[in-house]
N, CA, C and O atoms as CSV, one atom per row, in Angstrom:
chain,resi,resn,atom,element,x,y,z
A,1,UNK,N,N,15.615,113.575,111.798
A,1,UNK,CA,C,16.930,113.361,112.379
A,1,UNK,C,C,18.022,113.397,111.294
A,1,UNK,O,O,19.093,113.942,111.562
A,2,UNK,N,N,17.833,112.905,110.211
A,2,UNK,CA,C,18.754,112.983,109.266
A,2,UNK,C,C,19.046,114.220,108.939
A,2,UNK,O,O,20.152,114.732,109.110
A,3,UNK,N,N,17.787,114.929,108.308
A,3,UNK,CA,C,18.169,116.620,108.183
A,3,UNK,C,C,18.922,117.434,109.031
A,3,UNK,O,O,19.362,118.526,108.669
A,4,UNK,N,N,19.164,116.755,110.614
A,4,UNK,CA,C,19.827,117.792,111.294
A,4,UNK,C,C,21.352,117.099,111.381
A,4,UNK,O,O,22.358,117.550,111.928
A,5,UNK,N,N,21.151,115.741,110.588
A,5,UNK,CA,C,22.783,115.413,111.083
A,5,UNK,C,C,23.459,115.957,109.513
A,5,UNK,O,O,24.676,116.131,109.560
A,6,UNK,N,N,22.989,116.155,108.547
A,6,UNK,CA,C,23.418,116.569,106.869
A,6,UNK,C,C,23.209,117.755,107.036
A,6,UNK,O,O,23.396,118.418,106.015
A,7,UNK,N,N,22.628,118.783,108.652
A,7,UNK,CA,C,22.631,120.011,108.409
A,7,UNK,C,C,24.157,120.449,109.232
A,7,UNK,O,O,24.969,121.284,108.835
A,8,UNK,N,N,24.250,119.559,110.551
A,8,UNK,CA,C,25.858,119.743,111.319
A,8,UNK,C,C,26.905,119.397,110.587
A,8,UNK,O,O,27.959,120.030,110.645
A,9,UNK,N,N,26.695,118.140,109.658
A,9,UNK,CA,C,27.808,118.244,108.426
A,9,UNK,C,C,28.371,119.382,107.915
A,9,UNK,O,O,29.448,119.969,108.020
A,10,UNK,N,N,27.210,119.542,107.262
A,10,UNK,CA,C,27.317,121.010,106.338
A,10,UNK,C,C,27.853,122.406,106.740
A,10,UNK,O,O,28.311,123.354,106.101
A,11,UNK,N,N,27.595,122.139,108.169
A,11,UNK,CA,C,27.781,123.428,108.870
A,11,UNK,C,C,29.257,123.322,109.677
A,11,UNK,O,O,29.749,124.334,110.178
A,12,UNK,N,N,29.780,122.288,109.741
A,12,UNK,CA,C,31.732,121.946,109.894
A,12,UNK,C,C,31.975,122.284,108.802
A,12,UNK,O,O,32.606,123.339,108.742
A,13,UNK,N,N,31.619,121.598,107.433
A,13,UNK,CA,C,32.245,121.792,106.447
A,13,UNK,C,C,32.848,123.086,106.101
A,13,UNK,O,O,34.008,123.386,105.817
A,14,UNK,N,N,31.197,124.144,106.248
A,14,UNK,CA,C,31.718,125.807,105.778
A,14,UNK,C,C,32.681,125.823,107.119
A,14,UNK,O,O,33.875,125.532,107.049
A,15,UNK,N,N,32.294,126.045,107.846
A,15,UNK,CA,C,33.408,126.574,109.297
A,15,UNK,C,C,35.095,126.077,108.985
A,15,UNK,O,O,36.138,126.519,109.466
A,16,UNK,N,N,34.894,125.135,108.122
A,16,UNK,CA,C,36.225,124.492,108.430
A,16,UNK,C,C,37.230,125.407,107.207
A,16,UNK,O,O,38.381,125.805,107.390
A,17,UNK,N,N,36.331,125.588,105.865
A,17,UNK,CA,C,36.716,126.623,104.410
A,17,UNK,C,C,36.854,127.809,105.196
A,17,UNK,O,O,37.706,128.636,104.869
A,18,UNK,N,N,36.058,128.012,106.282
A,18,UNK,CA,C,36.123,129.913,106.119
A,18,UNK,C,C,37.859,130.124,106.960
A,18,UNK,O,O,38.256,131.277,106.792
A,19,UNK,N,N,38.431,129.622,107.424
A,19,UNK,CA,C,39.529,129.277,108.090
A,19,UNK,C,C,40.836,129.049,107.352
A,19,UNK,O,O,41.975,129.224,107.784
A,20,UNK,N,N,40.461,128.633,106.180
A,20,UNK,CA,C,41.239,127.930,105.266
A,20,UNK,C,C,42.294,129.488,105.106
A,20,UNK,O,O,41.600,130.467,105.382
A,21,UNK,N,N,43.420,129.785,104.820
A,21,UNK,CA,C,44.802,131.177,104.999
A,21,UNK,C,C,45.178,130.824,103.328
A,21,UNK,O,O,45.062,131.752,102.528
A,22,UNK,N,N,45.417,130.099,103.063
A,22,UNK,CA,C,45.991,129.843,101.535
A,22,UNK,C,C,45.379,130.148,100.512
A,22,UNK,O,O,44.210,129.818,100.717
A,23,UNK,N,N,45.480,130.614,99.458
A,23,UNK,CA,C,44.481,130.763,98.699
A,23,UNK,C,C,45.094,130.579,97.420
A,23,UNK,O,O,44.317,130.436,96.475
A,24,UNK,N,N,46.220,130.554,97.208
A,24,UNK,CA,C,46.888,130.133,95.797
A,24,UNK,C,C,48.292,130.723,95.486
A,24,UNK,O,O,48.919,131.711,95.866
A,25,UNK,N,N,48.485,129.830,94.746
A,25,UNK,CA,C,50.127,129.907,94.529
A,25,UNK,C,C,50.516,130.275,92.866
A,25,UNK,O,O,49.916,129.492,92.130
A,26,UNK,N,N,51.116,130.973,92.327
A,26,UNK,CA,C,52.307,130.387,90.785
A,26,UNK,C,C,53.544,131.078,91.232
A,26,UNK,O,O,53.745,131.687,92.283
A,27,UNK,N,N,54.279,130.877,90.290
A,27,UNK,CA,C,55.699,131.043,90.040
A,27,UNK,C,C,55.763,132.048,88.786
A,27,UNK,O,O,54.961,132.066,87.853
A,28,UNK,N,N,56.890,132.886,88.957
A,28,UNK,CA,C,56.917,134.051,88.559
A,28,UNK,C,C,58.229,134.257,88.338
A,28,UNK,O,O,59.112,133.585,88.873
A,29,UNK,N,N,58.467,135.385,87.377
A,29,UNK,CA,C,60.120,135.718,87.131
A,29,UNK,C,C,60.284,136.928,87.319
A,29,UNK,O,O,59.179,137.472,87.301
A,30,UNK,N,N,61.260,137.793,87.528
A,30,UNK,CA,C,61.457,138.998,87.817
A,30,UNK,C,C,62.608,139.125,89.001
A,30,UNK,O,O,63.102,138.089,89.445
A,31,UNK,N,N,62.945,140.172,89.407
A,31,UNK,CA,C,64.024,140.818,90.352
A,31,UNK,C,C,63.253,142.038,90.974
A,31,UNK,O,O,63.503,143.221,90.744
A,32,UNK,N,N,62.341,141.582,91.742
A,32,UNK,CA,C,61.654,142.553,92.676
A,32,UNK,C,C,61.107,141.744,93.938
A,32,UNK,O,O,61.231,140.544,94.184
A,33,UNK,N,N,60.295,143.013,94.864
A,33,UNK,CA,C,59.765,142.546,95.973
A,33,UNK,C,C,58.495,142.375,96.105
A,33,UNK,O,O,57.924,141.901,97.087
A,34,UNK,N,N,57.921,142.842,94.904
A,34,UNK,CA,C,56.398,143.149,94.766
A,34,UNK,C,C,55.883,142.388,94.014
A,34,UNK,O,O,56.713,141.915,93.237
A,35,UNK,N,N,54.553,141.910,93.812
A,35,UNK,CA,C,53.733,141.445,92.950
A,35,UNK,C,C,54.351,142.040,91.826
A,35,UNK,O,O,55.132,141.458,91.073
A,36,UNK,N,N,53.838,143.673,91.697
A,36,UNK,CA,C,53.647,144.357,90.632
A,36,UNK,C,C,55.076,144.166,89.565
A,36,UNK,O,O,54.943,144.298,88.348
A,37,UNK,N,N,55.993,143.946,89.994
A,37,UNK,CA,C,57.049,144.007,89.492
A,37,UNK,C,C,58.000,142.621,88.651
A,37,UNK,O,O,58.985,142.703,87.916
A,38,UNK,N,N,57.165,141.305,89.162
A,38,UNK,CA,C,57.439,140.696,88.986
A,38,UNK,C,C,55.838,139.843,87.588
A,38,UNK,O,O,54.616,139.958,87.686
A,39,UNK,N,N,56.455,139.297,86.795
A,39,UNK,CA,C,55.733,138.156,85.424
A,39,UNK,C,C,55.418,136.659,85.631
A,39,UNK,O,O,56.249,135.752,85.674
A,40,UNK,N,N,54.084,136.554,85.751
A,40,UNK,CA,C,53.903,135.367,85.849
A,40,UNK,C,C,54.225,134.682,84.407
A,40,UNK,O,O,53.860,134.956,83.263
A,41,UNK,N,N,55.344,133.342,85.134
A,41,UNK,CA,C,55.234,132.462,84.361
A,41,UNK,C,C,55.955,131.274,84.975
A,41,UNK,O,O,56.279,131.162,86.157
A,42,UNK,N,N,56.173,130.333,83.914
A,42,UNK,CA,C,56.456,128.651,84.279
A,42,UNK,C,C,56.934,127.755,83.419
A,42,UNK,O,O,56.667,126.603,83.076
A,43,UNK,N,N,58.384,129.303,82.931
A,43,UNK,CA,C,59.523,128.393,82.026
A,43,UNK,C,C,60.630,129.430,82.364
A,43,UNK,O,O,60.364,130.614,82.156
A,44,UNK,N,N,61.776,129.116,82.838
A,44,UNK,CA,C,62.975,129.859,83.135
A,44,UNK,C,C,63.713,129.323,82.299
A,44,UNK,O,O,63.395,128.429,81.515
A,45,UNK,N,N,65.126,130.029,82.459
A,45,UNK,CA,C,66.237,129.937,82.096
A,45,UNK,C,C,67.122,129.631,83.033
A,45,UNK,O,O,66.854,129.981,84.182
A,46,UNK,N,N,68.391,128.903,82.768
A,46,UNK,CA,C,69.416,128.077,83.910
A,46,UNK,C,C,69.655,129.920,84.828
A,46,UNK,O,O,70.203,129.857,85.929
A,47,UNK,N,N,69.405,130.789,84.522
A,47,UNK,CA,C,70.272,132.251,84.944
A,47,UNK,C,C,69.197,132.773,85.458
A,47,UNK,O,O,69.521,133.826,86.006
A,48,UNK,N,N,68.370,132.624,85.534
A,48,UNK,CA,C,66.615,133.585,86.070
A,48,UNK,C,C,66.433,133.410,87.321
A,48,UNK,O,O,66.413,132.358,87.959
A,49,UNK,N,N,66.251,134.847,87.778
A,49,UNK,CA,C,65.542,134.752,89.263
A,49,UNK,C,C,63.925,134.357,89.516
A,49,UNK,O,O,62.982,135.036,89.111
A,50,UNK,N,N,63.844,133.368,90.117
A,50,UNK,CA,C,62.533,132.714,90.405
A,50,UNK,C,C,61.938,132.894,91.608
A,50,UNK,O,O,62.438,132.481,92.654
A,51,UNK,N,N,60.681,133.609,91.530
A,51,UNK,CA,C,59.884,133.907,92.282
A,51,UNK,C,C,58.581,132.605,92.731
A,51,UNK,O,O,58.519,131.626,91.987
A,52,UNK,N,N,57.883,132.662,93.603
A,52,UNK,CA,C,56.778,131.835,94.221
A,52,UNK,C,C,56.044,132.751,94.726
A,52,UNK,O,O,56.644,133.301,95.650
A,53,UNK,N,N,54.862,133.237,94.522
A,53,UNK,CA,C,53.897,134.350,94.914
A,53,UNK,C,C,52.844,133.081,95.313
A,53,UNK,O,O,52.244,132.200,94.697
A,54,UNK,N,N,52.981,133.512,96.671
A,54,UNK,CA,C,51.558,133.023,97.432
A,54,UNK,C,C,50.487,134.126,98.073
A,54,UNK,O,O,50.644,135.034,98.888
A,55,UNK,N,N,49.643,133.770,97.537
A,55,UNK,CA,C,48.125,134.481,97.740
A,55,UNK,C,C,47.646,133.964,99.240
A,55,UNK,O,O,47.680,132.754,99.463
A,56,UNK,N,N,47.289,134.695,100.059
A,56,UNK,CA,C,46.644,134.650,101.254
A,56,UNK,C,C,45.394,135.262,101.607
A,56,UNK,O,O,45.334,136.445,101.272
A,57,UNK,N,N,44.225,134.734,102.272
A,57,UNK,CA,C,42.926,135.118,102.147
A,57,UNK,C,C,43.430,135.969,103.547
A,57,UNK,O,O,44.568,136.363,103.803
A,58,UNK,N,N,42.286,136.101,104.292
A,58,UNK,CA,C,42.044,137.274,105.075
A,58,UNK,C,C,42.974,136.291,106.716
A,58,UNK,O,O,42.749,135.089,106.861
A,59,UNK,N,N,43.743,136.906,107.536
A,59,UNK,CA,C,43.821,136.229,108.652
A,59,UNK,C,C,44.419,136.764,109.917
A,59,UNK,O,O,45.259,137.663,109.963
A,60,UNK,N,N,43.913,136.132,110.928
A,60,UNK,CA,C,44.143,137.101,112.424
A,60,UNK,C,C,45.255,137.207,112.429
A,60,UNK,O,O,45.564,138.398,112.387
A,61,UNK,N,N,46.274,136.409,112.466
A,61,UNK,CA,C,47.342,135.888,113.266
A,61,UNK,C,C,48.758,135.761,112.072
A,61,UNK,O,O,48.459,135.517,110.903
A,62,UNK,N,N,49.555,135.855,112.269
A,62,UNK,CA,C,51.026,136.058,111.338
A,62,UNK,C,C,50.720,134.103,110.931
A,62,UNK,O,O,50.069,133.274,111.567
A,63,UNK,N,N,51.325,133.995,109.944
A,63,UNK,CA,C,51.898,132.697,109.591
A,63,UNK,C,C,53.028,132.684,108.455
A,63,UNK,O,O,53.305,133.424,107.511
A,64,UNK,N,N,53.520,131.570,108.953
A,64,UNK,CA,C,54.598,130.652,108.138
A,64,UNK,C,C,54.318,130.649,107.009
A,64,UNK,O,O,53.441,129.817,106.776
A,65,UNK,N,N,54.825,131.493,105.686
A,65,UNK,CA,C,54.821,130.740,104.803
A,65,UNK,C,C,56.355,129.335,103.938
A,65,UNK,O,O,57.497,129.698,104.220
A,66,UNK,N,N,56.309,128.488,103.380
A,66,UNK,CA,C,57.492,128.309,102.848
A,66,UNK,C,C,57.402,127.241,101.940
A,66,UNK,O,O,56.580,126.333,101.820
A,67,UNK,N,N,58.673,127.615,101.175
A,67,UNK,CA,C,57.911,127.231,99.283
A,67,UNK,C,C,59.621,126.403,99.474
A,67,UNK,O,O,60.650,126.970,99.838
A,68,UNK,N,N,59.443,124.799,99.060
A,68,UNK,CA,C,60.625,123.477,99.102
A,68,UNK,C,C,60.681,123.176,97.537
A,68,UNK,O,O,60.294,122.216,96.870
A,69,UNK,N,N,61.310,124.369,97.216
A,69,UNK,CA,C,62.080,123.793,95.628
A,69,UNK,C,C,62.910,122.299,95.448
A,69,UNK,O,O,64.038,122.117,95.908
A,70,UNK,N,N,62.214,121.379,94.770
A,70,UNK,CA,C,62.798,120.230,94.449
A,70,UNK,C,C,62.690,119.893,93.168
A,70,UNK,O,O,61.668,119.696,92.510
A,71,UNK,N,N,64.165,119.821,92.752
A,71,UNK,CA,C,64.783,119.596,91.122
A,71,UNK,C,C,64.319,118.085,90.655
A,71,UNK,O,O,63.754,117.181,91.271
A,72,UNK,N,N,64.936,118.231,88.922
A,72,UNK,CA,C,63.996,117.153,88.328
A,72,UNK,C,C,64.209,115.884,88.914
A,72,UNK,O,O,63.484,114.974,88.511
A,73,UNK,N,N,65.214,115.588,89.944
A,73,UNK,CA,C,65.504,114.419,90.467
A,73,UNK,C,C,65.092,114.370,91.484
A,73,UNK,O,O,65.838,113.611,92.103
A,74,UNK,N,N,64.349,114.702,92.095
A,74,UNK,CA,C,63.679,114.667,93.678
A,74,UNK,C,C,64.236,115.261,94.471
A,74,UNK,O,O,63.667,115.466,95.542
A,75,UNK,N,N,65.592,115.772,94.239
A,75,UNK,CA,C,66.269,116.180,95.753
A,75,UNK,C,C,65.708,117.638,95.767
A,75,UNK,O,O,65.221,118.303,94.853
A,76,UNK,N,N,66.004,118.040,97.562
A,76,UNK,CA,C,65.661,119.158,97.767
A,76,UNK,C,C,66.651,119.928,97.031
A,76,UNK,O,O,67.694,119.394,96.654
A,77,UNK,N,N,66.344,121.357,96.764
A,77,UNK,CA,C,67.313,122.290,96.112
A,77,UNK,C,C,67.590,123.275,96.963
A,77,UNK,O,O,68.671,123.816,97.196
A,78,UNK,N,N,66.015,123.560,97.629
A,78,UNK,CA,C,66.351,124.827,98.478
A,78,UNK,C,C,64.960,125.257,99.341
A,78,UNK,O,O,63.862,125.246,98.786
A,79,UNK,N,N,65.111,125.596,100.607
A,79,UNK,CA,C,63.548,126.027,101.128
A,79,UNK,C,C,63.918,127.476,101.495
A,79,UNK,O,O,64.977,127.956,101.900
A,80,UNK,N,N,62.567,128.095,101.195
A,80,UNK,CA,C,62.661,129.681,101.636
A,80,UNK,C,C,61.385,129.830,102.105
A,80,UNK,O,O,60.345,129.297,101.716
A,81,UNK,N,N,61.598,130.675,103.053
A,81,UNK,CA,C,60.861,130.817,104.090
A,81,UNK,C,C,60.477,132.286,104.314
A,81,UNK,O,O,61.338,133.096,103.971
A,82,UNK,N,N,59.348,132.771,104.822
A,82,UNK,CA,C,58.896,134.225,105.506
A,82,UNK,C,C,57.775,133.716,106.330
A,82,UNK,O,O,57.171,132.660,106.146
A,83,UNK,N,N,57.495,134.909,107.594
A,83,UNK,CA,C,56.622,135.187,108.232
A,83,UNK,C,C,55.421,136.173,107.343
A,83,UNK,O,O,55.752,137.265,106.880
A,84,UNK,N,N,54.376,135.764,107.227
A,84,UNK,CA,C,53.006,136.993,106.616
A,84,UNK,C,C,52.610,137.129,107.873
A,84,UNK,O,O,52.174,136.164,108.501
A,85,UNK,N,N,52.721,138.435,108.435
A,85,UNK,CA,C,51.736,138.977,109.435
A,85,UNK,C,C,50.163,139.133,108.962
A,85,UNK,O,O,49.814,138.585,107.916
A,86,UNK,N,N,49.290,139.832,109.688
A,86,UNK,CA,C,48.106,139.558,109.552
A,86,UNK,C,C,47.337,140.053,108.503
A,86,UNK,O,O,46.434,139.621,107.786
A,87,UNK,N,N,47.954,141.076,108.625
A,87,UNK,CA,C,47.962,141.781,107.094
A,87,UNK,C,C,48.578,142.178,105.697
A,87,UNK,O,O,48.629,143.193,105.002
A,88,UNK,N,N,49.110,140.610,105.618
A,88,UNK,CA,C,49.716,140.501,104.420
A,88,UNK,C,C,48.724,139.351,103.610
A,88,UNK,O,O,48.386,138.226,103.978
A,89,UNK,N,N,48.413,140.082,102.395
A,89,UNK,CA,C,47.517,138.791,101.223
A,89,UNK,C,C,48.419,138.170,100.505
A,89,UNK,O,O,48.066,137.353,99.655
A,90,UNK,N,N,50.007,138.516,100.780
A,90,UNK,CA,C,50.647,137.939,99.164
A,90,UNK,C,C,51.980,138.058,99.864
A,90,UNK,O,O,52.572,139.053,100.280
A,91,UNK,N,N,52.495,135.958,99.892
A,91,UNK,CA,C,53.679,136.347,100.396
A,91,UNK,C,C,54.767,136.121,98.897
A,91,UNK,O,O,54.397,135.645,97.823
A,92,UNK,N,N,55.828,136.504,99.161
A,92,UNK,CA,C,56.460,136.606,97.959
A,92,UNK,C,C,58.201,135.766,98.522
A,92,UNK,O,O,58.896,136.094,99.483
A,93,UNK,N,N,58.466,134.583,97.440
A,93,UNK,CA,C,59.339,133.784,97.893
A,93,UNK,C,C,60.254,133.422,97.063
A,93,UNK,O,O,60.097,132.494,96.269
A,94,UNK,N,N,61.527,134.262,97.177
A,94,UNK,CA,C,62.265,134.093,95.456
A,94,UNK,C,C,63.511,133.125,96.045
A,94,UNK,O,O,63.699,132.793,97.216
A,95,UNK,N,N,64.220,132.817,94.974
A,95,UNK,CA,C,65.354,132.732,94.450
A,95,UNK,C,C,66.386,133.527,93.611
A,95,UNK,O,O,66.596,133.435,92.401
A,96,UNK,N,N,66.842,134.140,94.308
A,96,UNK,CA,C,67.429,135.105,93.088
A,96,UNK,C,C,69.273,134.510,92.910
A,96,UNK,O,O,70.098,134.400,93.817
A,97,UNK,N,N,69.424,134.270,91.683
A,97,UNK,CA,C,70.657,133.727,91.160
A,97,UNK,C,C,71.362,134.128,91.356
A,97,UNK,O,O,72.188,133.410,91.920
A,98,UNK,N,N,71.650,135.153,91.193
A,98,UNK,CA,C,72.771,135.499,91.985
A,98,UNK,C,C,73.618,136.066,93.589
A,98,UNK,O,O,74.764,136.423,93.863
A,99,UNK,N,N,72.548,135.930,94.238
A,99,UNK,CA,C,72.607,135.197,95.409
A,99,UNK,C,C,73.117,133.728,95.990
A,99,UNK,O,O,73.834,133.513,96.967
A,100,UNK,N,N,72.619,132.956,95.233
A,100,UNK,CA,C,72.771,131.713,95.344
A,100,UNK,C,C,74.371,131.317,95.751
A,100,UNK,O,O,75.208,132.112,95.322
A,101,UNK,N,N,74.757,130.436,96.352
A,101,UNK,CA,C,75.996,129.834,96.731
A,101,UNK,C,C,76.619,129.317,95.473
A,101,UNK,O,O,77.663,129.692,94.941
A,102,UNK,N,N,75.735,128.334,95.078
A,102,UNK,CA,C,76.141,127.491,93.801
A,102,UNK,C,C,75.971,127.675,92.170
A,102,UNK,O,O,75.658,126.919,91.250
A,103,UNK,N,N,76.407,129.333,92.303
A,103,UNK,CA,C,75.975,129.792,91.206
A,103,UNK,C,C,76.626,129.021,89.701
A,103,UNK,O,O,76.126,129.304,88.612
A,104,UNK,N,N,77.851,127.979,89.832
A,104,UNK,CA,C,78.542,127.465,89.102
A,104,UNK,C,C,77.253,126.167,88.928
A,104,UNK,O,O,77.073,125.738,87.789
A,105,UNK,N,N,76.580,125.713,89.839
A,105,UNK,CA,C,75.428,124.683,89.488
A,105,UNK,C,C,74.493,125.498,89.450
A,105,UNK,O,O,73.811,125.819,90.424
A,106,UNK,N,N,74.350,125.982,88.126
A,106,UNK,CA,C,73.316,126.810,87.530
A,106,UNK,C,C,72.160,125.936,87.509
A,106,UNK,O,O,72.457,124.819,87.933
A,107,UNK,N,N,70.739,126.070,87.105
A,107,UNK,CA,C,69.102,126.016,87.795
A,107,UNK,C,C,69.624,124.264,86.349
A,107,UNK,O,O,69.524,124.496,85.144
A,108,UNK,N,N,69.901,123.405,86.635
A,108,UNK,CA,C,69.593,121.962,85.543
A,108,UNK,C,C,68.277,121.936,84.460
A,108,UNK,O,O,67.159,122.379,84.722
A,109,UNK,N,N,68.556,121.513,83.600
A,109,UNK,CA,C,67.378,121.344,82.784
A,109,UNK,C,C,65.722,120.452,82.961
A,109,UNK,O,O,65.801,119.299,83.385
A,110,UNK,N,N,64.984,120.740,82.792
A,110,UNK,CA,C,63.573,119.833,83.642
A,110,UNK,C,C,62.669,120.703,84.068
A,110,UNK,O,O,62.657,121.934,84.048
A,111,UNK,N,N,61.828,119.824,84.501
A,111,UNK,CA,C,60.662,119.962,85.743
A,111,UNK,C,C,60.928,120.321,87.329
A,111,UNK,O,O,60.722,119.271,87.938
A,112,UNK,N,N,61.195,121.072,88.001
A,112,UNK,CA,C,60.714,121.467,89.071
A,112,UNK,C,C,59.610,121.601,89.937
A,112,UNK,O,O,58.725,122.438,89.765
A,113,UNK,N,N,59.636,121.027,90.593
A,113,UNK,CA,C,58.724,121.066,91.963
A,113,UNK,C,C,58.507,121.566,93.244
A,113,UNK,O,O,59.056,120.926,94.141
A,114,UNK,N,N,57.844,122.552,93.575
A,114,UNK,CA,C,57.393,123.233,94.579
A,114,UNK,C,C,56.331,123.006,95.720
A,114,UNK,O,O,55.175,123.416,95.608
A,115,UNK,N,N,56.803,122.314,96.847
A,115,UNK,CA,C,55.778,122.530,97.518
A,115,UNK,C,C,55.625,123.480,98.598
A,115,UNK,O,O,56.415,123.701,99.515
A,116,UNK,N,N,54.302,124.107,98.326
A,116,UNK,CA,C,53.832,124.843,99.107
A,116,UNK,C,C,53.564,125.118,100.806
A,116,UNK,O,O,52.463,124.573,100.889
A,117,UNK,N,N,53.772,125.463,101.782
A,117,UNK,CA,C,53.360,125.184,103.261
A,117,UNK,C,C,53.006,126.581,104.055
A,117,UNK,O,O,53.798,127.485,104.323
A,118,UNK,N,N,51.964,126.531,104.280
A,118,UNK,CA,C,51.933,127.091,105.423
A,118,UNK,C,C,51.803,126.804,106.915
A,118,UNK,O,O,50.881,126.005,107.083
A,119,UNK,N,N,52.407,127.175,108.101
A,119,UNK,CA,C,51.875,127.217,109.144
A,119,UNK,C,C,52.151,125.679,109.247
A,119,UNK,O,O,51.392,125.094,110.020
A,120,UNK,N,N,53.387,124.674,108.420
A,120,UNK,CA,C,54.044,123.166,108.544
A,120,UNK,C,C,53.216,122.183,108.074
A,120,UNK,O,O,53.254,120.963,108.238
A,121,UNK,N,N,52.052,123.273,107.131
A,121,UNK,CA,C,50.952,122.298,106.460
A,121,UNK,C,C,51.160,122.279,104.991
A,121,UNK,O,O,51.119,123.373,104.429
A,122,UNK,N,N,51.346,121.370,104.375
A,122,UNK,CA,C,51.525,121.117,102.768
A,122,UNK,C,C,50.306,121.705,102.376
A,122,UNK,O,O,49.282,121.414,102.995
A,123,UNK,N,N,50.273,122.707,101.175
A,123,UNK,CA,C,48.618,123.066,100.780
A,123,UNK,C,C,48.728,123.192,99.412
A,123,UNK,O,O,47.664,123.265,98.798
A,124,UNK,N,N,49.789,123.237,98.765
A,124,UNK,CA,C,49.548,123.071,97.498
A,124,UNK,C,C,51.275,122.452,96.485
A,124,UNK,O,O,52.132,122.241,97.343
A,125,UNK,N,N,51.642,122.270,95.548
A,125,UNK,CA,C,52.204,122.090,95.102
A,125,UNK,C,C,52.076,122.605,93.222
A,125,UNK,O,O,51.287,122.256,92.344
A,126,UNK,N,N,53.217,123.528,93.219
A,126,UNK,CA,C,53.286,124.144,91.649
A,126,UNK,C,C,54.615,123.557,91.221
A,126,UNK,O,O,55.408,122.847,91.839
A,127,UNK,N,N,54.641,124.128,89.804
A,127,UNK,CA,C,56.104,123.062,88.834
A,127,UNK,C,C,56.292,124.266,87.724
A,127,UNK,O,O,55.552,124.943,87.010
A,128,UNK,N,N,57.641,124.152,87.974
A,128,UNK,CA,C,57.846,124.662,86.508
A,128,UNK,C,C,59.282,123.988,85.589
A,128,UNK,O,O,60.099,123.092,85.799
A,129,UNK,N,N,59.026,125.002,84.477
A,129,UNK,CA,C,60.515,123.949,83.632
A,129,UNK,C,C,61.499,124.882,83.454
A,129,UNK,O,O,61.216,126.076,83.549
A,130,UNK,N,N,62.648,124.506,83.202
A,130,UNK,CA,C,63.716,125.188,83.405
A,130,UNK,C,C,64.482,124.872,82.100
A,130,UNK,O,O,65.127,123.833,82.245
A,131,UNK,N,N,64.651,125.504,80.688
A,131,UNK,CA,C,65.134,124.788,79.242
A,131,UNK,C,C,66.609,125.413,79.266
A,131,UNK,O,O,67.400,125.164,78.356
């Protein structure tokens, strides 16, 4: 009896991973739309367009992605948002500076915080610094 209740465990557990849409996140710099075009990294400048490249595993159905930039003081800064249809592995979520409204409150010095969501679910959280 035990073996079959540590075998139905086991067997939610995988079912529940193979489901799992997220698959990983960094932050990136560049002025493009593509992976290819854009440099991973996780130190800007107050003037740099900042990217959030989220990785997506395989999935039926479109989802939400959206990446809640929050500065070294906790407040929100900014949320950006896209739809990944079903066949998208890599959503891509910038900031680009000069866009921005408040381009006179250029990116502050610090730590930044990103959290990650898909589909209104928190799944990961990345940081970067801004000198």
């Amino acid at each position: 009896m035990r073996v079959k209740i540590l075998g139905l465990l086991l067997l939610l557990l995988l079912s529940a991973c193979a489901g799992e849409v997220y698959d990983g996140a960094y932050t990136a710099s560049g002025d493009g739309f593509e992976e290819k075009d854009l440099r991973k990294d996780e130190q800007f400048t107050a003037t740099d367009d900042l990217n959030i490249v989220v990785k997506l595993n395989k999935h039926d159905d479109p989802v939400i992605v959206m990446a809640r930039f929050i500065d070294p003081n906790g407040d929100i800064l900014q949320e950006v948002e896209t739809e990944a249809a079903s066949n998208v592995g890599t959503a891509i979520l910038g900031v680009d500076y000069e866009a921005r409204t408040d381009t006179a409150n250029q990116w502050v010095v610090g730590r930044y915080r990103v959290d990650i969501f898909v589909d209104d679910q928190r799944v990961d959280t990345v940081y970067f610094r801004v000198d």
